[in-house]
N, C-alpha and C positions, 0 to 999 in steps of 0.2 A: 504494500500500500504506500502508495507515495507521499499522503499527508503524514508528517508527524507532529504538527504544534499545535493544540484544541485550545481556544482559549474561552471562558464561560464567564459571560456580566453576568451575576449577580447569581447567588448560593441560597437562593429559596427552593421550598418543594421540586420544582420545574426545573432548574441549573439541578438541582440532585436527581433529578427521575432520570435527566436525557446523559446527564454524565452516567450514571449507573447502567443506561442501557449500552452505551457505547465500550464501557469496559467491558460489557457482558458478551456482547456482539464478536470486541478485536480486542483480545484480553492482550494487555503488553504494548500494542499497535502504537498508544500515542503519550507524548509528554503533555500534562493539564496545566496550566495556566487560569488562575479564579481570580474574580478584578469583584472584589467585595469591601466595602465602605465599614462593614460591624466589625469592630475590632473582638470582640467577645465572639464573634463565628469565626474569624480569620484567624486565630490564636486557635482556635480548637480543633478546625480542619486543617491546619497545617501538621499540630499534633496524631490525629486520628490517622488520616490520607498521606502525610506528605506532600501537598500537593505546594505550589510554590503559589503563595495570594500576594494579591498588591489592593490598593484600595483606589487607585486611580486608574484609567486607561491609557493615560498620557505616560503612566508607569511604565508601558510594556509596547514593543515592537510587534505586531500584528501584519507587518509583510508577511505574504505566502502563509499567512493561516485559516483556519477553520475556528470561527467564531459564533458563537452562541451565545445569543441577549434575550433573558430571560427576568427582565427588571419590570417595573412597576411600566405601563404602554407612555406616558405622558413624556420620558427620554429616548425612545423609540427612533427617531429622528434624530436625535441629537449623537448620539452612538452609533448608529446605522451611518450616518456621514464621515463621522469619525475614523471607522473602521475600514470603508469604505474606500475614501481618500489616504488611507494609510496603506491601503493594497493588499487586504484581505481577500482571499481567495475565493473565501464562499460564506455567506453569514445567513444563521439559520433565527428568526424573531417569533418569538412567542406570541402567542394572539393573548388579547387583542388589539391589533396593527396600528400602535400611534393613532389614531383617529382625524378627526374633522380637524380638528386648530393644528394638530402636532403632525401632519399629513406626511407620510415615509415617502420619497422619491421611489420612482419603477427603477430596479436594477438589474440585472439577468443574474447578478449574482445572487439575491436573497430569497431564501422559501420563509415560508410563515406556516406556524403551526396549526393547522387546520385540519385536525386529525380523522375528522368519522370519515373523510372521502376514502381512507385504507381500510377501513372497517369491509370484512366481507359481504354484509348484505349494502353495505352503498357498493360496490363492484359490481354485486347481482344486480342489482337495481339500473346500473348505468348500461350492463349489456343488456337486459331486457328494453332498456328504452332506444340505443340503438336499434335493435331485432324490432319493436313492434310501434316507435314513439312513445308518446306521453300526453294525456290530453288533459291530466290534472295530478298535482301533489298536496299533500297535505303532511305537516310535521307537527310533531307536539313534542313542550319539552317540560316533564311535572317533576317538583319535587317539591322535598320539606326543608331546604338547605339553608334558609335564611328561618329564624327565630329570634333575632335579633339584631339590630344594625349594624352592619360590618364597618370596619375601622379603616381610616386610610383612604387612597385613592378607588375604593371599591366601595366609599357610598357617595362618589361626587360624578360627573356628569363622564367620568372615563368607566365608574362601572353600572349596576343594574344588569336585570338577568338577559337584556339586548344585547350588551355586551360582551359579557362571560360566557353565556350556552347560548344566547340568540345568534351570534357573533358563529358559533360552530355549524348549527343548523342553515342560517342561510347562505353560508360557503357551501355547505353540502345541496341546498339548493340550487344554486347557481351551478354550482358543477355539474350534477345529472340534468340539468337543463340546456348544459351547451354554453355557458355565458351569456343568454341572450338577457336584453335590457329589462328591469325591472320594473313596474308600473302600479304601485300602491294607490288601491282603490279606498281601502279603507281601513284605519286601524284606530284601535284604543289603547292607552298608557295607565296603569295605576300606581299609584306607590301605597304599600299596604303596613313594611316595615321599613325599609329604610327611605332615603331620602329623593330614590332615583325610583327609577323603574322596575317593580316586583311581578307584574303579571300583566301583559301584551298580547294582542289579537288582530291580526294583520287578514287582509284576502287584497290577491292583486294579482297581475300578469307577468306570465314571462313569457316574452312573447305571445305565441296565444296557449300558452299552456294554465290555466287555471290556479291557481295555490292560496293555499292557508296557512298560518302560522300562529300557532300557540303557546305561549310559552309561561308556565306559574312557578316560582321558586318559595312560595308559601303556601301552599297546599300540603295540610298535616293529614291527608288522605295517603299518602305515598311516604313510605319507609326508605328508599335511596332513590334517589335520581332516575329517572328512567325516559329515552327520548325512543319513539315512535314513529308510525306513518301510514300512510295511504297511497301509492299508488294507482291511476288509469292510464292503461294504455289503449291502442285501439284494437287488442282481442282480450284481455283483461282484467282484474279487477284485483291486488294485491294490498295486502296488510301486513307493517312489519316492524318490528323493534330493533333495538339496537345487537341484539343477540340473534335473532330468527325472522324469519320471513317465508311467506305461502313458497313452498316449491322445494326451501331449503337451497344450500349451498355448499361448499367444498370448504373446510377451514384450513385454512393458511398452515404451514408451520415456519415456526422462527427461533431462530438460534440461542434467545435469548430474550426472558419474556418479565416486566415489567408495568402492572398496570393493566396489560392487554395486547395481543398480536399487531394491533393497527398501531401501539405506541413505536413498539421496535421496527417496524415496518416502516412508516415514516421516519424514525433513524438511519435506517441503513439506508433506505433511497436517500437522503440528505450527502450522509457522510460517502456514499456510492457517484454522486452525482448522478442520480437516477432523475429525470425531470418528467416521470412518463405521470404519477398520481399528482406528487407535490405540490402545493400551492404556490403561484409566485407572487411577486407584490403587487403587480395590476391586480388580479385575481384578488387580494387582500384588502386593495383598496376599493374595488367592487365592494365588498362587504363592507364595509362603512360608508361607503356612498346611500347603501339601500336604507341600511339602520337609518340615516340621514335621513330620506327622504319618509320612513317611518315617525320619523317624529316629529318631522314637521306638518302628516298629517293628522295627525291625533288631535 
Protein backbone atom coordinates (compact mmCIF):
# COMPACT_ATOMS: atom_id res chain seq x y z
CA UNK A 1 0.00 0.00 0.00
CA UNK A 2 1.42 3.04 -0.86
CA UNK A 3 -0.18 5.45 1.73
CA UNK A 4 1.72 5.57 4.92
CA UNK A 5 0.82 8.82 6.89
CA UNK A 6 -3.02 8.97 8.32
CA UNK A 7 -3.50 11.85 9.83
CA UNK A 8 -7.10 12.22 12.04
CA UNK A 9 -8.75 16.10 13.39
CA UNK A 10 -10.17 15.43 16.00
CA UNK A 11 -10.27 12.19 18.64
CA UNK A 12 -14.15 11.81 19.36
CA UNK A 13 -16.28 8.74 18.82
CA UNK A 14 -15.99 9.01 14.89
CA UNK A 15 -11.78 9.85 14.71
CA UNK A 16 -11.86 6.44 17.10
CA UNK A 17 -14.44 4.24 15.18
CA UNK A 18 -12.64 5.18 11.47
CA UNK A 19 -9.08 4.86 13.07
CA UNK A 20 -10.10 1.60 14.64
CA UNK A 21 -11.50 0.26 11.41
CA UNK A 22 -8.55 1.16 9.45
CA UNK A 23 -6.13 -0.70 11.99
CA UNK A 24 -8.44 -3.45 11.71
CA UNK A 25 -8.64 -3.47 7.86
CA UNK A 26 -4.30 -2.87 7.23
CA UNK A 27 -3.11 -3.88 10.71
CA UNK A 28 0.73 -2.26 10.79
CA UNK A 29 -0.07 -0.55 7.14
CA UNK A 30 0.07 3.18 8.51
CA UNK A 31 1.83 5.71 10.81
CA UNK A 32 -1.22 7.89 12.88
CA UNK A 33 -0.96 11.39 13.30
CA UNK A 34 -4.09 12.88 15.88
CA UNK A 35 -4.38 16.85 15.77
CA UNK A 36 -6.55 17.02 19.02
CA UNK A 37 -6.95 20.55 21.07
CA UNK A 38 -7.98 18.39 24.81
CA UNK A 39 -4.87 18.12 26.57
CA UNK A 40 -6.60 15.48 29.06
CA UNK A 41 -7.36 13.06 25.72
CA UNK A 42 -3.91 13.91 24.06
CA UNK A 43 -1.92 12.86 27.29
CA UNK A 44 -3.93 9.70 27.49
CA UNK A 45 -3.90 8.45 23.94
CA UNK A 46 -0.42 9.15 23.51
CA UNK A 47 -0.10 6.84 26.74
CA UNK A 48 -2.61 4.11 25.72
CA UNK A 49 -1.98 4.15 21.57
CA UNK A 50 1.40 5.80 21.18
CA UNK A 51 0.17 7.59 18.70
CA UNK A 52 2.01 10.87 18.08
CA UNK A 53 -0.94 14.04 18.99
CA UNK A 54 -0.27 17.69 18.20
CA UNK A 55 -3.20 20.05 19.06
CA UNK A 56 -2.62 22.35 16.04
CA UNK A 57 -2.75 21.53 12.24
CA UNK A 58 -0.20 24.18 11.46
CA UNK A 59 1.70 21.40 13.84
CA UNK A 60 2.01 18.98 11.32
CA UNK A 61 3.15 18.55 7.58
CA UNK A 62 0.16 16.85 5.60
CA UNK A 63 1.84 16.61 2.12
CA UNK A 64 1.01 13.39 0.51
CA UNK A 65 -1.27 12.35 3.38
CA UNK A 66 -4.58 10.78 4.02
CA UNK A 67 -6.47 12.92 6.35
CA UNK A 68 -9.45 12.58 8.27
CA UNK A 69 -11.62 15.58 9.87
CA UNK A 70 -13.81 14.26 12.06
CA UNK A 71 -14.54 17.72 14.26
CA UNK A 72 -17.57 19.56 15.23
CA UNK A 73 -19.06 20.52 10.92
CA UNK A 74 -18.85 24.50 11.68
CA UNK A 75 -14.51 24.04 10.97
CA UNK A 76 -15.24 21.87 8.06
CA UNK A 77 -14.19 24.56 5.71
CA UNK A 78 -11.75 25.81 7.59
CA UNK A 79 -9.54 22.54 7.73
CA UNK A 80 -10.65 21.02 4.50
CA UNK A 81 -8.64 24.30 2.89
CA UNK A 82 -6.08 23.96 5.15
CA UNK A 83 -5.24 20.54 4.33
CA UNK A 84 -6.01 20.95 1.04
CA UNK A 85 -3.61 23.77 0.16
CA UNK A 86 -1.11 21.96 2.17
CA UNK A 87 -1.24 18.82 -0.47
CA UNK A 88 -3.14 16.22 1.07
CA UNK A 89 -3.64 13.49 -0.81
CA UNK A 90 -7.18 12.50 -0.05
CA UNK A 91 -9.39 13.88 2.92
CA UNK A 92 -12.13 11.90 4.09
CA UNK A 93 -15.20 14.77 6.23
CA UNK A 94 -17.55 13.57 8.60
CA UNK A 95 -21.12 14.50 7.88
CA UNK A 96 -22.56 16.70 8.57
CA UNK A 97 -20.78 18.60 5.54
CA UNK A 98 -19.97 22.26 6.85
CA UNK A 99 -23.29 23.40 5.98
CA UNK A 100 -25.15 26.63 4.48
CA UNK A 101 -22.72 29.61 6.15
CA UNK A 102 -19.43 27.31 6.49
CA UNK A 103 -20.15 25.82 2.70
CA UNK A 104 -16.85 23.09 1.83
CA UNK A 105 -15.59 23.93 -1.67
CA UNK A 106 -16.16 20.73 -4.51
CA UNK A 107 -12.74 18.87 -4.41
CA UNK A 108 -12.19 15.53 -6.32
CA UNK A 109 -10.05 14.81 -3.41
CA UNK A 110 -12.70 14.74 -0.40
CA UNK A 111 -15.47 11.96 0.26
CA UNK A 112 -17.97 12.66 3.04
CA UNK A 113 -19.22 10.30 5.33
CA UNK A 114 -22.60 9.22 4.10
CA UNK A 115 -22.70 5.82 5.13
CA UNK A 116 -26.29 3.99 4.58
CA UNK A 117 -25.58 4.22 0.59
CA UNK A 118 -22.85 0.83 1.51
CA UNK A 119 -25.50 -0.48 3.44
CA UNK A 120 -26.64 -3.78 1.48
CA UNK A 121 -30.34 -3.07 1.13
CA UNK A 122 -29.44 0.77 -0.35
CA UNK A 123 -27.24 -1.43 -3.15
CA UNK A 124 -30.57 -3.63 -3.51
CA UNK A 125 -32.46 -0.88 -3.70
CA UNK A 126 -30.32 1.20 -6.36
CA UNK A 127 -30.01 -2.18 -8.73
CA UNK A 128 -33.65 -2.61 -8.47
CA UNK A 129 -34.30 0.99 -9.41
CA UNK A 130 -31.85 0.71 -12.21
CA UNK A 131 -33.63 -2.96 -13.60
CA UNK A 132 -37.36 -1.43 -13.02
CA UNK A 133 -37.04 2.70 -12.15
CA UNK A 134 -38.63 4.23 -9.26
CA UNK A 135 -41.97 6.17 -9.20
CA UNK A 136 -41.98 6.81 -5.48
CA UNK A 137 -39.63 6.73 -2.11
CA UNK A 138 -40.58 7.13 1.04
CA UNK A 139 -37.88 7.06 4.37
CA UNK A 140 -38.58 7.39 7.87
CA UNK A 141 -36.07 7.81 10.53
CA UNK A 142 -37.63 7.15 14.58
CA UNK A 143 -36.04 7.07 17.48
CA UNK A 144 -35.95 7.94 21.21
CA UNK A 145 -32.34 9.49 21.02
CA UNK A 146 -32.96 12.80 22.36
CA UNK A 147 -34.42 13.00 26.11
CA UNK A 148 -32.91 15.95 26.68
CA UNK A 149 -31.06 18.99 25.09
CA UNK A 150 -27.92 18.09 23.76
CA UNK A 151 -24.92 20.32 24.55
CA UNK A 152 -22.68 22.17 22.12
CA UNK A 153 -22.92 22.62 18.42
CA UNK A 154 -25.68 19.92 18.39
CA UNK A 155 -28.45 22.19 19.70
CA UNK A 156 -27.77 25.21 17.49
CA UNK A 157 -28.67 25.68 13.84
CA UNK A 158 -25.43 23.08 12.63
CA UNK A 159 -27.58 20.32 14.43
CA UNK A 160 -31.39 18.90 14.93
CA UNK A 161 -32.32 15.43 13.71
CA UNK A 162 -32.15 17.39 9.72
CA UNK A 163 -28.91 17.39 10.24
CA UNK A 164 -27.55 14.22 12.02
CA UNK A 165 -29.91 11.38 10.56
CA UNK A 166 -31.81 13.66 8.08
CA UNK A 167 -28.51 14.70 6.69
CA UNK A 168 -27.99 10.45 6.17
CA UNK A 169 -31.39 9.73 4.78
CA UNK A 170 -31.43 12.34 2.15
CA UNK A 171 -27.83 11.51 0.72
CA UNK A 172 -29.26 8.16 0.43
CA UNK A 173 -32.13 9.74 -1.30
CA UNK A 174 -30.49 11.46 -3.74
CA UNK A 175 -28.21 8.72 -4.46
CA UNK A 176 -30.95 5.87 -5.43
CA UNK A 177 -32.48 8.78 -7.37
CA UNK A 178 -29.62 9.43 -9.74
CA UNK A 179 -28.87 13.05 -8.32
CA UNK A 180 -31.71 14.45 -9.96
CA UNK A 181 -32.96 18.01 -8.52
CA UNK A 182 -35.00 18.31 -5.56
CA UNK A 183 -38.37 20.01 -5.26
CA UNK A 184 -39.87 20.51 -1.80
CA UNK A 185 -43.52 20.72 -1.97
CA UNK A 186 -44.12 20.76 1.57
CA UNK A 187 -42.60 20.38 4.89
CA UNK A 188 -43.17 20.82 8.70
CA UNK A 189 -40.39 21.60 11.52
CA UNK A 190 -40.96 21.10 15.40
CA UNK A 191 -38.76 21.49 18.12
CA UNK A 192 -40.08 19.36 20.86
CA UNK A 193 -36.79 19.06 23.07
CA UNK A 194 -34.18 21.00 22.19
CA UNK A 195 -33.73 24.10 20.56
CA UNK A 196 -33.51 23.16 16.76
CA UNK A 197 -35.26 20.65 14.94
CA UNK A 198 -36.68 17.32 16.62
CA UNK A 199 -39.33 15.97 14.21
CA UNK A 200 -39.70 16.87 10.21
CA UNK A 201 -42.13 15.98 7.50
CA UNK A 202 -41.15 16.67 4.03
CA UNK A 203 -43.15 15.24 0.52
CA UNK A 204 -41.48 16.61 -2.75
CA UNK A 205 -39.98 15.79 -6.18
CA UNK A 206 -37.11 14.26 -7.53
CA UNK A 207 -37.57 14.75 -10.43
CA UNK A 208 -40.61 13.02 -11.11
CA UNK A 209 -40.03 10.43 -8.60
CA UNK A 210 -42.42 11.07 -5.65
CA UNK A 211 -40.85 11.18 -1.91
CA UNK A 212 -41.56 11.44 1.60
CA UNK A 213 -39.59 12.05 4.44
CA UNK A 214 -39.99 11.58 8.18
CA UNK A 215 -37.83 11.98 10.46
CA UNK A 216 -38.69 11.80 14.80
CA UNK A 217 -35.70 11.64 17.28
CA UNK A 218 -38.38 11.90 20.29
CA UNK A 219 -40.59 9.24 19.94
CA UNK A 220 -40.23 7.18 23.38
CA UNK A 221 -42.37 4.48 21.16
CA UNK A 222 -38.83 3.12 19.62
CA UNK A 223 -36.17 1.50 21.81
CA UNK A 224 -32.86 2.24 19.22
CA UNK A 225 -32.92 4.02 16.28
CA UNK A 226 -34.40 2.60 13.41
CA UNK A 227 -34.51 4.09 9.71
CA UNK A 228 -36.88 2.59 7.14
CA UNK A 229 -38.62 2.76 3.71
CA UNK A 230 -40.99 2.23 0.86
CA UNK A 231 -40.11 1.68 -2.37
CA UNK A 232 -42.23 1.86 -6.03
CA UNK A 233 -41.03 0.81 -8.95
CA UNK A 234 -42.92 0.36 -12.12
CA UNK A 235 -43.49 -3.62 -11.47
CA UNK A 236 -43.26 -3.40 -7.74
CA UNK A 237 -44.01 -2.49 -4.48
CA UNK A 238 -41.18 -2.89 -1.71
CA UNK A 239 -40.74 -2.31 2.07
CA UNK A 240 -37.55 -2.17 3.87
CA UNK A 241 -35.25 -1.32 6.82
CA UNK A 242 -32.07 -0.63 7.55
CA UNK A 243 -31.27 -4.46 8.09
CA UNK A 244 -33.98 -6.34 5.45
CA UNK A 245 -35.81 -5.69 2.80
CA UNK A 246 -38.81 -7.79 0.44
CA UNK A 247 -36.73 -10.13 -1.67
CA UNK A 248 -33.65 -10.02 0.73
CA UNK A 249 -30.13 -9.64 -0.37
CA UNK A 250 -26.49 -11.07 -0.31
CA UNK A 251 -24.43 -9.62 2.88
CA UNK A 252 -21.26 -8.26 2.27
CA UNK A 253 -18.26 -9.66 4.13
CA UNK A 254 -15.44 -7.51 5.41
CA UNK A 255 -12.27 -7.96 6.86
CA UNK A 256 -12.89 -6.17 9.74
CA UNK A 257 -16.15 -5.10 11.39
CA UNK A 258 -16.85 -2.05 13.57
CA UNK A 259 -20.31 -0.78 14.16
CA UNK A 260 -21.49 -2.46 10.93
CA UNK A 261 -20.26 -3.94 7.23
CA UNK A 262 -21.24 -0.57 5.54
CA UNK A 263 -18.87 1.20 8.27
CA UNK A 264 -15.78 -0.74 7.18
CA UNK A 265 -16.86 -0.66 3.78
CA UNK A 266 -16.90 2.99 3.21
CA UNK A 267 -13.35 2.71 4.96
CA UNK A 268 -11.61 0.78 2.67
CA UNK A 269 -13.38 2.39 -0.48
CA UNK A 270 -11.81 5.73 1.12
CA UNK A 271 -8.48 4.46 2.19
CA UNK A 272 -8.64 2.10 -1.53
CA UNK A 273 -9.44 5.03 -3.55
CA UNK A 274 -12.43 3.31 -4.59
CA UNK A 275 -14.98 6.28 -5.81
CA UNK A 276 -17.51 3.60 -7.21
CA UNK A 277 -20.23 4.08 -3.67
CA UNK A 278 -18.42 7.02 -1.89
CA UNK A 279 -19.92 10.27 -1.54
CA UNK A 280 -18.02 13.33 -2.83
CA UNK A 281 -18.41 16.90 -1.97
CA UNK A 282 -20.82 18.18 -4.61
CA UNK A 283 -22.90 15.19 -3.61
CA UNK A 284 -22.41 16.46 0.16
CA UNK A 285 -23.34 19.78 -0.80
CA UNK A 286 -26.44 18.58 -2.45
CA UNK A 287 -27.41 17.49 1.00
CA UNK A 288 -27.51 20.66 2.50
CA UNK A 289 -28.72 22.55 -0.26
CA UNK A 290 -32.01 20.23 0.14
CA UNK A 291 -32.16 20.42 4.07
CA UNK A 292 -31.81 24.34 2.99
CA UNK A 293 -34.59 24.45 0.90
CA UNK A 294 -36.59 22.32 3.68
CA UNK A 295 -36.43 24.99 5.82
CA UNK A 296 -37.11 27.55 4.36
CA UNK A 297 -40.38 25.95 3.43
CA UNK A 298 -41.72 25.11 6.70
Amino acid sequence: MAVEKIVIIGWGRMGITHTSIINGLYPGSFEFTLVEPNSKVSKMTQKTLGYSVVSDINEINVQDAVVLITTPPSIHSLLCDNVLSGGARSVFVEKPFGLFDKRVQDDSRISVGYVLRFSEVAQKLKELISEEGCLKISLDYSSHTLTKPPKGWRNSAYGGVLNEMGSHLIDLMLYLGGGQEFKVISSSIQSVISDVDDIVSVKGLLGDIEVELSLNWVNPDYRKPVWSGFLETSKQSIRFDQQSLDGGFESDSVDYYVRGRDFSLQMKHFIENDKSIICNSKQANSVHDVITKIKEKA
